[in-house]
N, C-alpha and C positions, 0 to 999 in steps of 0.2 A: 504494500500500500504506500501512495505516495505520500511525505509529508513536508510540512512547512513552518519554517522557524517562527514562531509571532514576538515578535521585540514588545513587552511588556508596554513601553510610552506608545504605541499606536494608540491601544484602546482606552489607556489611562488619561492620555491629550482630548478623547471623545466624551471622558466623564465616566469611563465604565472602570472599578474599579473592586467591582465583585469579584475576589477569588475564588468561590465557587465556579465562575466562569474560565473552562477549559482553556480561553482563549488569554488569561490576565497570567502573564506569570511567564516565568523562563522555562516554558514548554515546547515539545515538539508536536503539532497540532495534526492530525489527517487532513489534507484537504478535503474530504468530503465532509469532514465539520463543520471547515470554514465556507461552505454552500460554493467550494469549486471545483470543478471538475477534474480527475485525477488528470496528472503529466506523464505517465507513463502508459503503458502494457506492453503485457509479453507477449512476444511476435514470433516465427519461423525464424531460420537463422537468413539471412541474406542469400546467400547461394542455393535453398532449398528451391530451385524455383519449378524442380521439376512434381513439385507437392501435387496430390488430388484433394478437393475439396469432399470431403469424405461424411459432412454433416448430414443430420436428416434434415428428409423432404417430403416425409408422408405417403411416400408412394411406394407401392409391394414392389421386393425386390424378387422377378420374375423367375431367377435362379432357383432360388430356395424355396416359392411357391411350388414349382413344377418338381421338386425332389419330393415333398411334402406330399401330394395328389395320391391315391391308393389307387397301386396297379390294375385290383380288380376292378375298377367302375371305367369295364374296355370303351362307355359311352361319352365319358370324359373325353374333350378336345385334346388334354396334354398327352393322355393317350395315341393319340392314333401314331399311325407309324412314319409318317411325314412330318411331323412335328418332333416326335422321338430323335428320327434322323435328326432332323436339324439342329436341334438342339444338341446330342451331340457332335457335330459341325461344330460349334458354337464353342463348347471345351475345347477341341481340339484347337482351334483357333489361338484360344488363350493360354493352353500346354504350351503352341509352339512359338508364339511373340513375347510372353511374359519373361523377363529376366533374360531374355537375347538379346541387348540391346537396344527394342524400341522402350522407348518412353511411355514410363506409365499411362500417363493424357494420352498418348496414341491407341495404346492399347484398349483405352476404354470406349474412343471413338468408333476403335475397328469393333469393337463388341456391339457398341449402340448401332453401328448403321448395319450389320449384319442381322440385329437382332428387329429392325424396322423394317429390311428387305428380307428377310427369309424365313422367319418363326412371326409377326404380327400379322402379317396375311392370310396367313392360315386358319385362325383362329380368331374369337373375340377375346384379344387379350388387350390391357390397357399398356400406357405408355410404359417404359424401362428407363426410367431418367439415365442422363451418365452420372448424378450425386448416386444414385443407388447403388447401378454400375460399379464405383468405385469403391462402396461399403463391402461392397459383393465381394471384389478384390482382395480387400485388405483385412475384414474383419470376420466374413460368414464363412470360407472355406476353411481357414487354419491351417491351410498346408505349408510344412515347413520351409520350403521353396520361397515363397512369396514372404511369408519371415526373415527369412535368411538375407533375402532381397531388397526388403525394406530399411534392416539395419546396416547391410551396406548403404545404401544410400542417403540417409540418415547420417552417417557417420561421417558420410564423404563429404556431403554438405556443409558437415559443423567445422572440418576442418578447412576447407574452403572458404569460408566466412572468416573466423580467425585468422588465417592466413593474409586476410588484409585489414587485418591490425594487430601486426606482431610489432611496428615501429611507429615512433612520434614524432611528429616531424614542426619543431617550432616554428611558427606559424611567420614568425619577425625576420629570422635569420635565415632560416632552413637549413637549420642543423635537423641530424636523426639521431635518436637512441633507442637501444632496442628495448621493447614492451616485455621485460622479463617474465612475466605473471600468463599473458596469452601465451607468450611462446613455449612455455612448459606445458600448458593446456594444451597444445596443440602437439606438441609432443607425444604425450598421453594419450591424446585420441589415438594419432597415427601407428603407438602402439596394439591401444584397442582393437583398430581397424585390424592393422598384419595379421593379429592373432584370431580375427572372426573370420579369418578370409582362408586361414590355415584352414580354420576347423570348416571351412565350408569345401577347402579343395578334399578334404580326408575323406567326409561323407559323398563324393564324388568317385 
């Protein structure tokens, strides 16, 4: 939470001079006491920029409805066998682009527009957001894959963002000295990283 110093003479020049008032006295106040709106929050790291917005949006994620469906009610749409196929289409899709080097965001586009041209035609099925899409991804499967894949990326991130503020550069002179504090942080990551990236070539 962010806060803000109140130099006691402000509110004592205005007549207030209640020290039961949070705000009289050599204290460290919340802004949101003092009726302002906070000056910070916590954000992504900078170079995250390959992130999916992953929030809800109210809408059925179309994946985990049609796993859910009971095989015997062969009168069910998710049933039939053109649907089935495609839907598995639809995995295989995301087996073979996931953690290959396309980008998250791509990946979930290639899922939305296959999933508008080849399984919603079919069927009266409602939209598949890409917010869904990417819950789908990251939170409803749990395959260690896309774990494994997320904390690379993740890590890779954090230490890219740091990496451009390991040094200070006076602002007058432009002289530099090195940011001792990040640059150990960043260290640490990079060993983090080596060592998840071991344990992910072993399980390979």
């Amino acid at each position: 939470m962010a806060t803000t110093y109140t130099d006691p003479s402000v509110f004592e020049s205005r007549g207030n001079t209640d020290e039961s008032d949070p705000r009289v006295g050599n204290n460290f106040v919340p802004n949101e006491d003092l009726g302002e709106p906070p000056s910070s929050r916590l954000v992504r790291a900078p170079a995250d920029a390959d992130a999916i917005d992953g929030g809800e949006d109210g809408t059925v994620c179309f994946a985990c409805a049609y796993t859910k469906v009971d095989t015997c009610q062969s009168a069910d749409p998710f049933n039939e066998g053109e649907v089935k196929d495609a839907y598995e289409d639809m995995l295989k899709l995301i087996e073979d682009h996931y953690a290959s080097g396309v980008s998250n965001p791509h990946v979930v586009n290639m899922v939305y527009d296959f999933y508008e041209k080849e399984i919603r035609p079919l069927g009266e099925f409602g939209e598949w957001t890409k917010r869904s899409i990417a819950r789908h991804l990251l939170y409803h499967t749990n395959s260690e894959d896309v774990l494994a894949q997320e904390v690379t990326s993740m890590m890779y991130a954090q230490i890219q963002s740091i990496r451009n503020r390991t040094w200070v550069e006076n602002i007058h002179d432009g002289t530099l000295e090195p940011h001792h504090k990040n640059i150990m942080l960043m260290e640490r990551l990079i060993k983090g990283l080596g060592d998840h990236l071991a344990k992910k070539r072993i399980k390979k």
